[in-house]
N, C-alpha and C positions, 0 to 999 in steps of 0.2 A: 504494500500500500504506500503510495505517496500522499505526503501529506504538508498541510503548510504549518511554521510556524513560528511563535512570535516569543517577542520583552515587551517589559512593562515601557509606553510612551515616556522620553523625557519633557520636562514641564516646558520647555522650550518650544517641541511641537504644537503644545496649547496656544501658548504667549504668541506664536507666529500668527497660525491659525483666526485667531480672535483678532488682533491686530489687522489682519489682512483688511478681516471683518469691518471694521468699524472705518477703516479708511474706505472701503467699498461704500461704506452707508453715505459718511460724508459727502463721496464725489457723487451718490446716487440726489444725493440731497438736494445737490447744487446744479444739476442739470437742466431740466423741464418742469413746469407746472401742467403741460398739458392735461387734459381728464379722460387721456386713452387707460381703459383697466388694463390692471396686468392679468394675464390667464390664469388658471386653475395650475396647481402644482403639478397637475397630470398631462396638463399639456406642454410646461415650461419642461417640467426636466427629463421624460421619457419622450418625446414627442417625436423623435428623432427614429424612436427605435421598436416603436408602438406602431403595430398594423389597427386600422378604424374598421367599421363595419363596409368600408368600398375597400379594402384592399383584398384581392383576390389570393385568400391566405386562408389555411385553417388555424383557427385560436380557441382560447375558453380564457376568460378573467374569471380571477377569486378575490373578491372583497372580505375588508379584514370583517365585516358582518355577517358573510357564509360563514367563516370559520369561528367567530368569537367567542361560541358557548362550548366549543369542544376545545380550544386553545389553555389546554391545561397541564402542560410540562412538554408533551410530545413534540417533535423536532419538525419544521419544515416539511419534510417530502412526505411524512404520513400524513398532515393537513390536506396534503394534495391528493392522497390514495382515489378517492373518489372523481378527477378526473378523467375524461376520454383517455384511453391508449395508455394510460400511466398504473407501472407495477411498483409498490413500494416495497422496500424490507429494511430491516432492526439488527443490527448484532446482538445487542442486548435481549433481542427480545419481545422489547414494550416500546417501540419508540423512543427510547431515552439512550444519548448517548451518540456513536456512530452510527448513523442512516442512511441508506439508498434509494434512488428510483432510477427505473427505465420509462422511456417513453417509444414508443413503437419497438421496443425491441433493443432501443438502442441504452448505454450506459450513460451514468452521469457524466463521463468525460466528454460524452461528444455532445452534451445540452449546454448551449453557450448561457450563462447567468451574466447577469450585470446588476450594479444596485444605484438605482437614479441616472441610469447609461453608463453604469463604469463599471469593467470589467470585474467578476469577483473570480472566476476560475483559477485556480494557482498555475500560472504559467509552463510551468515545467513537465505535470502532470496531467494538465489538464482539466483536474477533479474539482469537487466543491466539497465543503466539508461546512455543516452548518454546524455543528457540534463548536467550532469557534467562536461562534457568534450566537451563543444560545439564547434561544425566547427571542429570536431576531422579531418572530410572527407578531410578537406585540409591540413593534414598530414597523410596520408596513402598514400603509394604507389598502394597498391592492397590487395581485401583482397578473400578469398576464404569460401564459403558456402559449409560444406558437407549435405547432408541428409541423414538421418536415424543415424544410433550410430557412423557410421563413423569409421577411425581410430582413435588409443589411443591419448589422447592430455592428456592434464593439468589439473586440477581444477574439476569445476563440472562436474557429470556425464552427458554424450549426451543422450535425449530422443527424441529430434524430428530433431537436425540439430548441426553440430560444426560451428561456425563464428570464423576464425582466419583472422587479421588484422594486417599488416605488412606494418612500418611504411615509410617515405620515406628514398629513398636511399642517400646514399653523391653526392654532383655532385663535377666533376672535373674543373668545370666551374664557377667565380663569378656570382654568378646571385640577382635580386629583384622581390619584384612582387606585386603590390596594387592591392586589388579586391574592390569594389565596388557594391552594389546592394541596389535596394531599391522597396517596392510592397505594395499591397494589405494592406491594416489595420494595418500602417504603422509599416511595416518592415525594416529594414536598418541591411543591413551587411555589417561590413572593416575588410580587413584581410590587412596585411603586413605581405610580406615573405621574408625572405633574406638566402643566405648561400653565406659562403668565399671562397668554391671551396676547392679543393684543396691545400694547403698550404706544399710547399716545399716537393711536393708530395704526401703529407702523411697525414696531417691533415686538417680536415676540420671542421666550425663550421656552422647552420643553425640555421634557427629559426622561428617562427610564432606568432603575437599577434591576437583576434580577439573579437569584438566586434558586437553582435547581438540582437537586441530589434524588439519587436513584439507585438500592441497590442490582436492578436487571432482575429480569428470570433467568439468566442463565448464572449459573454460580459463579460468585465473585466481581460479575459484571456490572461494577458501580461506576456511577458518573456523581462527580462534583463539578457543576457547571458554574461559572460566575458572567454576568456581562452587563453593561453597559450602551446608553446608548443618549446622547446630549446634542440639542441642534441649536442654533439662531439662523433664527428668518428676517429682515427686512422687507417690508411688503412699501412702494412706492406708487403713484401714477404710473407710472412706466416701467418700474425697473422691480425686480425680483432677487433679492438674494439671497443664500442660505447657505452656511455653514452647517457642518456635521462630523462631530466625532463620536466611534462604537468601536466596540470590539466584544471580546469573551476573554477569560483563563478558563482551560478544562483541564480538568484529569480523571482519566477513565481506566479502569482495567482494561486489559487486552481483552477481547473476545470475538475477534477476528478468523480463530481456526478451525471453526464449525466442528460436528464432528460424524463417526462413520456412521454405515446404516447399524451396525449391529448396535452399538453406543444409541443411538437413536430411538429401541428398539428398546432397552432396558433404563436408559436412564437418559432422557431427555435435555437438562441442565447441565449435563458433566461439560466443564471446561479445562482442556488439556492445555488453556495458557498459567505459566508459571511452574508446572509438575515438573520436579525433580526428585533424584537420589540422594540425600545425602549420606556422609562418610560413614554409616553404617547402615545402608542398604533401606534405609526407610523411604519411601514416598512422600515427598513432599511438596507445599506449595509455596511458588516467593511469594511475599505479599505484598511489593512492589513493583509485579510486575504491570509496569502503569505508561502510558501515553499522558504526555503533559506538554498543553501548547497554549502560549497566548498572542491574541492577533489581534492586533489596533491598527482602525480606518480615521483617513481624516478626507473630506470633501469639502472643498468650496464651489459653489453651483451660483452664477451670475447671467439672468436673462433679464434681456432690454426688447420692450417693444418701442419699436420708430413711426409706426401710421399701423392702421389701418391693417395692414397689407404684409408689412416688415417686421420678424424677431425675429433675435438670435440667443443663443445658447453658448456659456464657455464654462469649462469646470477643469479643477485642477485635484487631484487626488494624489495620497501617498499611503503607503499600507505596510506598518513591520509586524513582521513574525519572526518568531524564533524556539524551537521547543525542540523533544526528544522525548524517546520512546525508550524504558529501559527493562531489561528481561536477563533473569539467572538461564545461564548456557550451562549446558555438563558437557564432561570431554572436550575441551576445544583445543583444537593443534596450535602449539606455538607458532607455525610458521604461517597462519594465518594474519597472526596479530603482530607480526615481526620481532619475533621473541626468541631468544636463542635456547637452548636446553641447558639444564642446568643437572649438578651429577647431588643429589641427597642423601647420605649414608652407603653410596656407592655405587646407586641406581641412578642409572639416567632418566630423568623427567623432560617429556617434550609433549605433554597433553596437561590441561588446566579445567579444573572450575572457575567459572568465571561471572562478575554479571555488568555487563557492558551498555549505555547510552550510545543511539544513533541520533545525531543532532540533525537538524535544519535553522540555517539562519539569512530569514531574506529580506531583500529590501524591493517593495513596485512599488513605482510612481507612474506620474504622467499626466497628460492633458482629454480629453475631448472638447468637440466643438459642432456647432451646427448651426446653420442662419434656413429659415425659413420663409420662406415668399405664398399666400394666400390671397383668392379671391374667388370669387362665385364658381370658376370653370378649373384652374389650376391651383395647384399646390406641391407646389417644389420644394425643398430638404435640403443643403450639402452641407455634409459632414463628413465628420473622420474621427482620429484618435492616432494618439503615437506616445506607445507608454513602455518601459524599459523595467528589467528583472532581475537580479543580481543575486544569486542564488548560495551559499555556500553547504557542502555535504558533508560530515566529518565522524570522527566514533571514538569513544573513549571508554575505554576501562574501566572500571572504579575501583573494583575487588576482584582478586586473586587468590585462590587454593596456593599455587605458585606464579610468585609475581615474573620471576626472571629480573632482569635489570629495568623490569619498567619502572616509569616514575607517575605518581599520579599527575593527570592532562596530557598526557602523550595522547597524540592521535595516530592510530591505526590505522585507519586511511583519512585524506582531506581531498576533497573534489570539490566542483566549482558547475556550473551552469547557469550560463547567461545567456539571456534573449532581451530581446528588442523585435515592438511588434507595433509597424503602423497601417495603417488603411485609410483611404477616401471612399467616399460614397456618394451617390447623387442620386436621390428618389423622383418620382414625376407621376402624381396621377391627373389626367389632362378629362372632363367632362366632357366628350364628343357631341353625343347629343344628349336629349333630358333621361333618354333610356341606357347609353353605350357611355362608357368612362374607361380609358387606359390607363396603364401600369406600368412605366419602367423604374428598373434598378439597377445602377451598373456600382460594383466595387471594387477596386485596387487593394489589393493586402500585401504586402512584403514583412517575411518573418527572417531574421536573424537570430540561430543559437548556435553559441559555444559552449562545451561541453567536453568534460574529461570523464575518469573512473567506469567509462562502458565498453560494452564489448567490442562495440566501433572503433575504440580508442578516443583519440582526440577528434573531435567533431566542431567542425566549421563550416554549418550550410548555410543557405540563403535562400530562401524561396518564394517568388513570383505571382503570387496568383490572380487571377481573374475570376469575377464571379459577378456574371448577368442574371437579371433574371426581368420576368414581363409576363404581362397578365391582362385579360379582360375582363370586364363586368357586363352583365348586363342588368337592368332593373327591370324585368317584368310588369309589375304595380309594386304598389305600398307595400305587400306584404312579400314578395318573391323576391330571391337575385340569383342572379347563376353567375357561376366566376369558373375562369380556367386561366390556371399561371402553369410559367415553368422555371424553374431556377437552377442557378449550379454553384455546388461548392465545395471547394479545395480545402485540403486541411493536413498540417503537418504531424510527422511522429513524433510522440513524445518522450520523454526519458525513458520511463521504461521500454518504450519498444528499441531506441537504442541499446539498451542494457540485454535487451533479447535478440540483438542481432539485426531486427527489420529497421528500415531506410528509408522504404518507399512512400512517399503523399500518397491520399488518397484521393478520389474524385468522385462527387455525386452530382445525378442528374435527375432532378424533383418535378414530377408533372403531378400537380391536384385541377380535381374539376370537384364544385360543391356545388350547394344548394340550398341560401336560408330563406327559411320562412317565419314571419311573425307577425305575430294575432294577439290582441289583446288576453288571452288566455293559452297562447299556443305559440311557441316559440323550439324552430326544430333547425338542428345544422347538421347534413348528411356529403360526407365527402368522400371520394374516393382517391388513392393517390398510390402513385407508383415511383419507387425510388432504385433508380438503377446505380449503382455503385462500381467502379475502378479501382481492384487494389483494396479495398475496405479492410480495415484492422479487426478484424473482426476475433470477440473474446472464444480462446482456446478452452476454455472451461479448468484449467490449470491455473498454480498461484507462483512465482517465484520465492526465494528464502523469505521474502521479508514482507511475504502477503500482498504482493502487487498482480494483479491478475496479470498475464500475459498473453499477449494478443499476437495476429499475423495476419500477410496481408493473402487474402481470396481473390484471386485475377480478377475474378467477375462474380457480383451476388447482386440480390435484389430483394425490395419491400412492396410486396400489393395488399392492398385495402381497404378495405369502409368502410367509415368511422360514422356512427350516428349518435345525436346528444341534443337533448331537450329537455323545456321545461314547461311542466303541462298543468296550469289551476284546475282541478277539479272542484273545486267551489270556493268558496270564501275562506275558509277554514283549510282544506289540506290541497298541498300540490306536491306533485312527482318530479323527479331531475335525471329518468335514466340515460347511458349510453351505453354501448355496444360498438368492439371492432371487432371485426372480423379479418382476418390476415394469411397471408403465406411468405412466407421470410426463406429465402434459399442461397446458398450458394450454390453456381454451377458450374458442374466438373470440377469438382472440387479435388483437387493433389497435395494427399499429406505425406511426404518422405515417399513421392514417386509412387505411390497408388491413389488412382483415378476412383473417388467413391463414387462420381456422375453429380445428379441432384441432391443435394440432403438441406434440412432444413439447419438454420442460423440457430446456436448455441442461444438461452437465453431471450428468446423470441417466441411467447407463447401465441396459436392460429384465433385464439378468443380473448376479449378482456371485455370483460363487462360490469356495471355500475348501477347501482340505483342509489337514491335519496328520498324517504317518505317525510313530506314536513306536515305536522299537523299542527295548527298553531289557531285552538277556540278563539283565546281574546290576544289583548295584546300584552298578557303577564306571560302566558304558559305558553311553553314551542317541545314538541314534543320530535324528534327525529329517529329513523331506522333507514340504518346508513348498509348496503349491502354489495361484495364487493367479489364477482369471480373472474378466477383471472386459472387459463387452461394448460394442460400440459407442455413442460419445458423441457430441451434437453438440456446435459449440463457440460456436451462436447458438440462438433460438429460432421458428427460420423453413425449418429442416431444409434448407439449404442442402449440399450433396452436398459442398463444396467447404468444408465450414466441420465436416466429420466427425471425431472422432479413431477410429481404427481399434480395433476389441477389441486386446487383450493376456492371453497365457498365460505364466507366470511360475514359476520352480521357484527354492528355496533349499533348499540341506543346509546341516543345523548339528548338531556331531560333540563331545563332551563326554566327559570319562575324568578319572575321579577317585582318588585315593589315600589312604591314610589312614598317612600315618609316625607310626613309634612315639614320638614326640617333636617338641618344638620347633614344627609346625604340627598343627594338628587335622583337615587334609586341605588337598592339593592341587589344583586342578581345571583341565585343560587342555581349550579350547574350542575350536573352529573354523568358522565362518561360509563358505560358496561361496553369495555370490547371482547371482540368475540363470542359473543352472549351465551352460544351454542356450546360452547368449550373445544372449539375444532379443534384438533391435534394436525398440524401443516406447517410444511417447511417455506417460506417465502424466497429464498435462495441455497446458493450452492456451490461446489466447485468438484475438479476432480484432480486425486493424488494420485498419477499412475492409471490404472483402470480402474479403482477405487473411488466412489463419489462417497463425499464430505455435504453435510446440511446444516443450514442455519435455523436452530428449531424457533419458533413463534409461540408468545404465552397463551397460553386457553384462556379459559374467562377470567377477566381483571378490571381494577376499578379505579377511575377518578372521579373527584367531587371539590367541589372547591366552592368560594363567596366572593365579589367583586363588589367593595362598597367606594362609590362612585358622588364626588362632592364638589 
């Protein structure tokens, strides 16, 4: 696994930050008096990188108001479980901790994230890791899912989905707000929120502390989450600015290593991280064996409207991490750790106990940018981004059965990996007639990484890419649209796929045709789309030493299917939200070590995924929800080995909400309750495989959150 991580900010990064601030406010001060408004925070700082209901794209938005009564310790990607085309899973078990999703199939590496247009993906890897940034959910206003390549955004290349996340807005109102929750295997989340409102119209300050601890269902699998999250807004006639610093500390047990089927079979929980011998043949566990990382953001986001017609967009962002993962080793050859043997009582010793720290220490910064032109018929976009990565990789030691002549902070190995990543972009959707409106998008990307300690050796690539893309709409009436686009997009390997030998970019080629409709009680989006891919990394269902899946490239594979998702009032009181994909994910002719398996289907790419949401909500105190979620047979290689399957899974959660309104003192009350799993399914949400041997991620049976949100 790769992963990012951080130190604690110096107080200088604040004093910069804030300073920046306040010189922006003054020169915004001194500008205009015009009485042009400035936009919605949803159009000033994602606007750039957000598809509307005329871009011929498939999307879904989640407002922080879908999720708010279930937003009760559980990490990002399970809030999203109930999305089209989206599989999630838990190492832990419950949500808590380190989490995943796929979206058609594809991993979280290749779903480009950004937060208010700025890249969040850790460069190197690829990956997201919200476990950083925990309870991020309760500062987001809303954030929007595209599928397939999507339109042009920031950062990594899109191969299965864009996640942009945009955070909350200023309120013009003092407000506070203590959350509370506590469950299953003893979980406990507080959050405290505050903002000043408005201040002398204009300014406003907010803010979020949050504290989350969880022992996991699987043994040992605890998370101590900490995080943070403070902004200033300036709100002007014209001008918009906002400051933003967040982050998280975590530390979590390992429990990353899944386990077999027979393990699976008898004992559920068993977690093989941390199991050692010790010097008298006992089993044992370290009990540090722990991932510890802390990651701090800072954003400055300045948009100016000029008429009418004309705004622009600039942001300048900086991001440290720095952490390490540390685990007791048994046996390990001196000559690993560059250690010479040493002779004891007259025995040569050249193997150690040992228990050693792998560090990460990084530094991304950088800019984005976007000017926007709007009027009745056109609406034009150009932007870009040019933000740099400074990576370092290193290992240390701490403890020694036999130390040899090391010294404590010797590094064992020290590697380096640097990138540099820019792009432009130019969007165009042009109104032909009052029924037809076109779509173009052309983007330039040039990526720069150097890179040592991989298999490659020393790595110094460069790489070029182009990526168009263009679409039509048509408007039927009010209620119809049909759309067909087609997009392409290039994307580089990342460390580990250096570290495993592959080299090769990949290329994909995205054709969707959709179909929405919407009715005042009826609201339906049915798409179909075919993603032809070159070269595709596609995951081996294997893990290297250190838990990184390892991937390779398939000459040729592809994605078909059709995706339907709606939201249907059946009367005043209750309405439905289901969707359904339906899929075939292949590789073809697929050659592993020079045998031709022909067609098999994509590792981790189930042919079904299906959703429902029952809301029933009498008055406007009680919302009662049956949230249900299956998702069909995976394999966990891609050679359809019967014994390398993970089983479909059917999945049911109630989440129960009752709210108050006291005549004083709070502005409402709100008591929650979560039952996931309700059924007590026994199912594995992921998987991998050692050898010919498949490894599972087990999932907790029925489990509980409940929590009070007293809001003032």
């Amino acid at each position: 696994m790769e992963f990012i991580f951080n130190q604690k900010p110096k107080s200088y990064f604040f004093a910069t930050g804030f300073s920046l601030l306040f010189t922006c406010l003054t020169f915004s001060q001194e500008k205009t008096k015009d009485s042009i408004k400035v936009n919605q925070l949803d159009d000033v700082l994602v606007s750039a990188v957000r598809a509307t209901s005329k871009a011929p794209v498939s999307f879904s938005n989640l407002t922080n108001k879908d999720y708010q009564y279930r937003n009760l310790g559980q990490d990002i990607p399970i809030l999203m479980n109930f999305m089209p085309s989206v599989v999630t899973t838990s190492d832990a078990g419950n949500g808590v901790g380190y989490t995943g999703i796929r979206v058609r199939g594809s991993d979280a590496t290749r779903v480009n994230v950004t937060i208010n247009g700025i890249p969040y993906n850790d460069s190197e890897s690829n990956g997201t890791y919200f476990v950083n940034i925990s309870d991020f959910a309760s500062s987001v206003e809303s954030l929007q899912l595209q599928r397939g390549v999507g339109t042009s955004t920031n950062g990594a290349g899109s191969f299965g989905a864009s996640l942009n996340m945009l955070t909350d807005s200023y309120s013009k109102k003092s407000s506070g707000e203590l959350s509370n929750s506590v469950g299953s295997f003893n979980t406990i989340k507080n959050t405290v929120k505050f903002s000043t409102g408005l201040m002398n119209d204009h300014f406003e300050i907010a803010g979020r502390l949050s504290q989350i601890n969880s022992n996991g269902y699987i043994d040992r699998a605890s998370s101590n989450l900490k995080s943070y999250f403070l902004q200033g807004t300036y709100v002007g006639k014209t001008t918009l600015i906002k400051a933003l610093v967040f982050g998280g500390k975590e530390k979590t047990y390992l429990s990353w290593y899944g386990i077999d089927g027979e393990t699976l079979n008898g004992d559920r929980t068993f977690n093989f991280a941390g199991m050692y011998t010790d010097a008298f043949g006992n089993t044992r566990f370290y009990d540090n064996q722990t991932d510890n990382y802390q990651q701090d953001h800072f954003q400055l986001h300045w948009n100016e409207k000029y008429s009418s017609k004309w705004n622009s967009n600039l942001a300048v962002h900086y991001t440290k991490g720095k952490g390490y993962y540390e685990e007791y080793q048994n046996s390990q050859s001196f000559s690993d750790y560059g250690l010479t043997p040493i002779v004891v009582n007259g025995a040569t010793i050249d193997v150690t106990d040992l228990i050693r720290q792998k560090w990460l220490d990084n530094d991304f910064y950088g800019t984005t940018f976007s000017a926007n032109y709007k009027d009745d018929k056109l609406d034009f976009i150009l932007g870009g981004a040019y933000n740099q990565y400074k990576g370092k990789h290193f290992g240390e030691v701490i403890w020694a059965r036999y130390a040899s002549t090391s010294e404590l902070g010797d590094k064992y190995y020290d590697n380096y990996g640097n990138k540099n990543d820019g792009n432009l972009f130019a969007k165009i959707s042009y109104q032909l007639t009052p029924k037809w409106s076109l779509y173009g998008d052309l983007q330039f990307r040039q990526v720069q990484y150097q890179a040592n300690g991989v298999a490659a050796g020393e790595v110094h690539d460069t790489f070029n890419f182009f990526n168009p893309k263009a679409g039509i709409t048509y408007n039927a009436n009010s209620k119809n649209t049909v759309y067909f686009s087609f997009a392409r997009a290039n994307r580089e390997p990342n460390r580990t796929d250096y570290e495993g030998g592959t080299v090769k970019p990949e290329k994909l080629d995205d054709y969707e045709l959709g179909w929405r409709f919407t009715d005042k009680k009826v609201q339906w989006n049915a798409n179909i789309y075919y993603m032809a891919y070159q070269n595709q990394l596609i995951l081996t269902g294997n893990l290297d030493p250190v838990g990184n899946p390892i991937r390779s490239n398939s000459e040729k594979s592809y994605r078909l299917g059709l995706e339907i998702d709606a939201t249907i009032a059946l009367s005043k009181q209750l309405s439905i939200r289901p969707n359904l994909t339906l899929s075939e994910n292949k590789n073809v002719n697929l050659n592993v070590y020079g045998v031709n398996y022909g067609n098999k289907n994509i590792a981790y790419a189930p042919n079904v995924i299906a959703g429902n949401i029952f809301i029933y909500q009498p008055n406007n105190k009680l919302q009662l929800s049956l949230m249900s979620k299956f998702v069909g047979d995976q394999y966990l290689n891609n050679i359809e080995l019967n014994e390398a399957k993970l089983p479909n899974y059917f999945v049911n959660d109630l989440n129960v909400s009752y709210q108050i309104y006291p005549k004083s003192i709070f502005k409402s009350i709100v008591f929650t309750g979560l039952c996931n799993n309700i059924l007590s399914k026994k199912y594995s949400s992921n998987g991998y495989m050692y050898d010919i041997y498949p490894y599972y991620y087990p999932q907790a049976g029925r489990n509980f959150l409940v929590g009070m949100t007293l809001k003032f």
